[in-house]
NUTIVO-469009 format. One record per residue (C-alpha): x, y, z. Coordinates in steps of 0.05 Angstrom, whole numbers, padded with zeros to 5 digits. Each point is the difference from the previous one (the first is absolute). Layout:
REM NUTIVO-469009
(fiba (X,Y,Z))
...
REM end
This chain:
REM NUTIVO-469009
(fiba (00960,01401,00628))
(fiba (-00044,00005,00064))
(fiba (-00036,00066,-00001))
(fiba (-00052,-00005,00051))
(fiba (-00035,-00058,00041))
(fiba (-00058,-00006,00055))
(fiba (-00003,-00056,00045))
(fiba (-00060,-00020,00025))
(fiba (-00037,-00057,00043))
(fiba (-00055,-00046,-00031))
(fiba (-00045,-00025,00041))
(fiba (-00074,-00012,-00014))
(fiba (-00037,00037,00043))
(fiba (00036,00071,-00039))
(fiba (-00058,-00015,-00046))
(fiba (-00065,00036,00029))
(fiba (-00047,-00047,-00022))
(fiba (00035,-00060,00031))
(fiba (00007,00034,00074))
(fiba (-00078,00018,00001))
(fiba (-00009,00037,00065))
(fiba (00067,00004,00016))
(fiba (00035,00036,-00066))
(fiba (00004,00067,00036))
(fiba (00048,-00040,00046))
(fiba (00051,00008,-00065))
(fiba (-00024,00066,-00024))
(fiba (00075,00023,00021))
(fiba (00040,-00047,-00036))
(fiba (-00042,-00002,-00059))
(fiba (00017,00081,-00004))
(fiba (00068,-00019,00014))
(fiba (00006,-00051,-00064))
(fiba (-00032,00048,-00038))
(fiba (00038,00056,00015))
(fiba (00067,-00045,-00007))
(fiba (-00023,-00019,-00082))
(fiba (-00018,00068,-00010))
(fiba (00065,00017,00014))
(fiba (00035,-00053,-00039))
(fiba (-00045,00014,-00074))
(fiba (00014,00078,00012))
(fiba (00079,-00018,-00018))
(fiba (00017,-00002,-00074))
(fiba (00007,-00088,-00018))
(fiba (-00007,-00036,-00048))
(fiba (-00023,-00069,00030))
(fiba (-00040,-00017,00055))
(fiba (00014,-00071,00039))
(fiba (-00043,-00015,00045))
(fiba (00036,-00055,00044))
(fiba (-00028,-00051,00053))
(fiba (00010,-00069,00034))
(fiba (-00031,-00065,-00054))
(fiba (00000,-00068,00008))
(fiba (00064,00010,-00053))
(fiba (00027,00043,-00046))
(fiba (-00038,00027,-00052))
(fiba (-00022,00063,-00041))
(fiba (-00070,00019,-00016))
(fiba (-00020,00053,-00055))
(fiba (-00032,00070,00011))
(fiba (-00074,-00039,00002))
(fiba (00010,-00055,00045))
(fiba (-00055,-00004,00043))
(fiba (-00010,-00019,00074))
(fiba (-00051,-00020,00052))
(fiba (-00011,00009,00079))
(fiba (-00057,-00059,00001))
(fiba (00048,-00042,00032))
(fiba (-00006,00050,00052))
(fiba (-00069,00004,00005))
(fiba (-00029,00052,-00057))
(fiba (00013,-00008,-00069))
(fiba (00025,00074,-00015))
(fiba (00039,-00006,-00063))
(fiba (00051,00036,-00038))
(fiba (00032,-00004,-00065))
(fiba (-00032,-00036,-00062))
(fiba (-00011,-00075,-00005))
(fiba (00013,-00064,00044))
(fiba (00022,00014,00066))
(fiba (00069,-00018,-00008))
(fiba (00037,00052,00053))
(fiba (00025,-00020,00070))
(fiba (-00025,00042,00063))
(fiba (00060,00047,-00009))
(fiba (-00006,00020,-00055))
(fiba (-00082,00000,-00003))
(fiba (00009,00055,00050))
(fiba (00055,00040,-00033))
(fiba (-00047,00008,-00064))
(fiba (-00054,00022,00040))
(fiba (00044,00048,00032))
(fiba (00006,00026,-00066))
(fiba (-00063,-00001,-00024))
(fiba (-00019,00049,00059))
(fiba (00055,00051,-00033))
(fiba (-00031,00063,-00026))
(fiba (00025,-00013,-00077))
(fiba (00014,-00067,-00019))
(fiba (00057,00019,-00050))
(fiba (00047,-00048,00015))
(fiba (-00041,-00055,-00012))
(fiba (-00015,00012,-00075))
(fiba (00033,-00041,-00058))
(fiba (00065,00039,-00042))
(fiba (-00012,00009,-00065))
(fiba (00025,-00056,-00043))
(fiba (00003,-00047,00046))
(fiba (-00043,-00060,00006))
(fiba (-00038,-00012,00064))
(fiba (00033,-00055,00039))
(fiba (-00037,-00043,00044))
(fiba (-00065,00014,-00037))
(fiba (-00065,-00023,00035))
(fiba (00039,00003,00070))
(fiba (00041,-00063,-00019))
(fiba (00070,-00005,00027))
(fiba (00062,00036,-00049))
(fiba (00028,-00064,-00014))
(fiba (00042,-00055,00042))
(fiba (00064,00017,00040))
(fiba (00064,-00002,-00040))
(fiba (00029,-00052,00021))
(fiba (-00067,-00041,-00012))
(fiba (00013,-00074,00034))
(fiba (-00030,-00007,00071))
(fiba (-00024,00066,00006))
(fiba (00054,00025,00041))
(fiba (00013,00066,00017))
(fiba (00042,00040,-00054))
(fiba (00040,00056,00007))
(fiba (-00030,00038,-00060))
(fiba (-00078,00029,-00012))
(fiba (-00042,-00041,-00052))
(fiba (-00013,00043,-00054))
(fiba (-00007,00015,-00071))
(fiba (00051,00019,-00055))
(fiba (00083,-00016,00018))
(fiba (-00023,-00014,00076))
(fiba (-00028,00069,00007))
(fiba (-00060,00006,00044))
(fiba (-00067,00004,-00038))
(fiba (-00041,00066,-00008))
(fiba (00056,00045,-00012))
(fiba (00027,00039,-00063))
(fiba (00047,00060,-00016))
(fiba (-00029,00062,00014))
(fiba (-00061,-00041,00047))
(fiba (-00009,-00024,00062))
(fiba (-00020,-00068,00017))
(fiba (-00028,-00030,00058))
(fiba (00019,-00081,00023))
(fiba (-00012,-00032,00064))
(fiba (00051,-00051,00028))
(fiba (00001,-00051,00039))
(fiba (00049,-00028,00038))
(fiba (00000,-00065,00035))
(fiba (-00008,00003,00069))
(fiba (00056,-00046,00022))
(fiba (00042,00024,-00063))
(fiba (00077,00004,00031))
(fiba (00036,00068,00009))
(fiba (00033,-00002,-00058))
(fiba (-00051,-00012,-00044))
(fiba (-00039,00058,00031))
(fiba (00050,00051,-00010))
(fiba (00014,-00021,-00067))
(fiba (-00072,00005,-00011))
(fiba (00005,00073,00019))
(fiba (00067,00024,-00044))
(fiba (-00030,-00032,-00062))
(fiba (-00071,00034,00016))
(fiba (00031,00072,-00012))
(fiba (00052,-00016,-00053))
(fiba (-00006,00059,-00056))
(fiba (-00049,00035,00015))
(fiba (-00028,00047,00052))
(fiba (-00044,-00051,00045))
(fiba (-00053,00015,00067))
(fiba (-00016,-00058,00042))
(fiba (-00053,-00010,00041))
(fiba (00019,-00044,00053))
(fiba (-00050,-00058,00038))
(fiba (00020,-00022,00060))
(fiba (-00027,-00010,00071))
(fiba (00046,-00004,00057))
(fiba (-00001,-00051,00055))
(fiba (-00059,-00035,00018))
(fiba (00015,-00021,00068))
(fiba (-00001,00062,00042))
(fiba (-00054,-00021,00046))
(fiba (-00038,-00052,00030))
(fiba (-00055,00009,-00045))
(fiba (00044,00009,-00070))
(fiba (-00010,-00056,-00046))
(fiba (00067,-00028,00018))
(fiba (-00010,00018,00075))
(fiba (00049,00026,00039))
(fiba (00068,-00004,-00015))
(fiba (00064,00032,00052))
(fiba (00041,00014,-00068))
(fiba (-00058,00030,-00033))
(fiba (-00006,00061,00026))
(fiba (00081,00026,-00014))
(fiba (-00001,-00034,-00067))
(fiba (-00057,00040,-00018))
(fiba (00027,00069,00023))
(fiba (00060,-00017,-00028))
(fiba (-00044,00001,-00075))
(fiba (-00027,00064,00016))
(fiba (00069,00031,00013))
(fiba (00029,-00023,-00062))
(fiba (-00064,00026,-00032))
(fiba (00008,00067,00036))
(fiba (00070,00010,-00016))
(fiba (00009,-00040,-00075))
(fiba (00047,-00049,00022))
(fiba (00004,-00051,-00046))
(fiba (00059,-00037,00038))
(fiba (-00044,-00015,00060))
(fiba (-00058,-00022,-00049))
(fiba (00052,-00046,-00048))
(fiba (00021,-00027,00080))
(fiba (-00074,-00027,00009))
(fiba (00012,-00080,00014))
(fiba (-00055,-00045,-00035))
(fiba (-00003,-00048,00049))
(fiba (-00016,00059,00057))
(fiba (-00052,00039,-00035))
(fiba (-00037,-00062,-00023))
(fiba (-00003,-00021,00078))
(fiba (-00030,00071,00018))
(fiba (-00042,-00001,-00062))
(fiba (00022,00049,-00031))
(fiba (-00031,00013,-00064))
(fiba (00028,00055,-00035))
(fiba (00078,-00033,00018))
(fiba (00008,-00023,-00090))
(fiba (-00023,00058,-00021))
(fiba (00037,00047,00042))
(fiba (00058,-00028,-00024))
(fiba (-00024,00013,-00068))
(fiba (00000,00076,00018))
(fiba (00074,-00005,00028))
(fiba (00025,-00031,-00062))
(fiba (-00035,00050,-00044))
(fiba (00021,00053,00049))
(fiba (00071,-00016,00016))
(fiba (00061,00054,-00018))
(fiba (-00068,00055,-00011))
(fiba (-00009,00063,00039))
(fiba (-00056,00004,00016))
(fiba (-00040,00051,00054))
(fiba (-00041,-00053,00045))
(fiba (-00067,00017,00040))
(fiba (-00039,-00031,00047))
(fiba (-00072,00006,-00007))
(fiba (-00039,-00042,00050))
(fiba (00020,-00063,00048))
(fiba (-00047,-00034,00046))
(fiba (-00020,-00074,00013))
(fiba (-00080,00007,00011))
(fiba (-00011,-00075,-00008))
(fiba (00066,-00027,00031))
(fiba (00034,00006,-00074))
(fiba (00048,00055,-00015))
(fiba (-00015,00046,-00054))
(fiba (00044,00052,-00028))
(fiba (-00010,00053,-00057))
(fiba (00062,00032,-00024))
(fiba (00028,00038,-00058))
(fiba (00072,-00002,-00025))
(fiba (00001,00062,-00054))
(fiba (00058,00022,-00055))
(fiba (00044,00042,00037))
(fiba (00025,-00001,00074))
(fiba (-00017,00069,00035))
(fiba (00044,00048,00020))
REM end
């Protein structure tokens, strides 16, 4: 089952040493983020998946590494060959900026999946790489990095045109049997101004306070209602893996916050928290 998750945004410029001059401009979110994770490792789980858009469907083990150089520093993360999209580069260093890195180490007893950064395996439906419904992983189709008594740590990726569907299956299979945390990647639209990357868009701007509603308020109906088609014409980033967090969310009480919204660079971010237990 869902226990906790934190949903937050991914872009570059989070990391200090790739905004230069102008990191202080995301001092705020970057407290936000961190606050959001704190919250999320402070509840009792056994399994930590950290979810984010991909060029397809795929698990990586605890190690997997990534790098920003395609964004103009080479910070690095993880152990090995770069082998992490953007999302999910970020979400690790996210973590890495947690006061106790507990989740992160290996169960006993369990071998270490994705050694040397190296992706967990193929999807399981293998042919074509297309997007499956289930996480890569080791033993039975059980994600990697976890054991009885342990708790693991996986990142997944999801394809970023990967249908509804497939995204919500995604997300029910994700917290089958045990007591799982996700922390969620996703940006929201990119098109909120004439300077965004995807310039201004009319739609944009409702679409994208439409996300922060259903963030607000943990409704994973609105988020399940997100068309493909739509969000990939406002460019919006986080659109797969939100639906990951509805799937793995849906028939789950769980007691939502919102943390931080704004759009500094004509991009919506959001930081949320959706908690075990609904409040009073």
């Amino acid at each position: 089952m869902l226990v906790a998750a934190a949903v937050c945004p991914h872009p570059p410029l989070i990391v200090p040493e790739l905004a230069g001059a102008a990191a202080p401009e995301l001092d705020g979110l970057r407290a936000a983020c961190a606050a959001a994770i704190g919250a999320v490792l402070a509840v009792d789980h056994d399994l930590l998946v950290v979810v984010g858009s991909d060029e397809r469907t795929r698990a990586y083990g605890r190690q997997a590494a990534g790098t920003l150089g395609p964004w103009g520093v080479d910070v690095r993360v993880g152990e090995g060959e770069p082998v992490l999209p953007l999302s999910l580069t970020i979400g690790r260093w996210l973590l890495t900026k947690q006061p106790t890195n507990e989740p992160t180490r290996e169960p006993a007893g369990e071998p270490n999946a994705g050694a040397a950064g190296e992706p967990a395996g193929e999807p399981t439906i293998g042919a074509a790489d297309e997007p499956t419904g289930e996480p890569t992983g080791g033993t039975d189709g059980e994600p990697d990095g976890t054991a009885a008594g342990g708790r693991g740590l996986v990142f997944q990726g999801v394809a970023s045109d990967a249908s509804v569907a497939e995204c919500l299956a995604l997300g029910a299979k994700l917290v089958e049997g045990r007591r799982t945390a996700l922390l969620v990647m996703g940006d929201g639209s990119a098109c909120l101004t004439e300077k965004s990357p995807g310039y201004l868009h009319p739609a944009a701007a409702p679409y994208n306070e439409e996300i922060v509603r259903a963030l607000a308020e943990a409704d994973t109906g609105a988020l399940a209602a997100m068309d493909p088609a739509q969000a990939a014409a406002l460019w919006v980033a986080g659109r797969a893996a939100l639906q990951v967090l509805a799937g793995a969310a849906e028939g789950t009480a769980l007691r939502p916050a919102l943390l931080d919204e704004s759009s500094p660079y004509g991009v919506g971010y959001c930081v949320a928290t959706w908690l075990e237990g609904r409040a009073p």
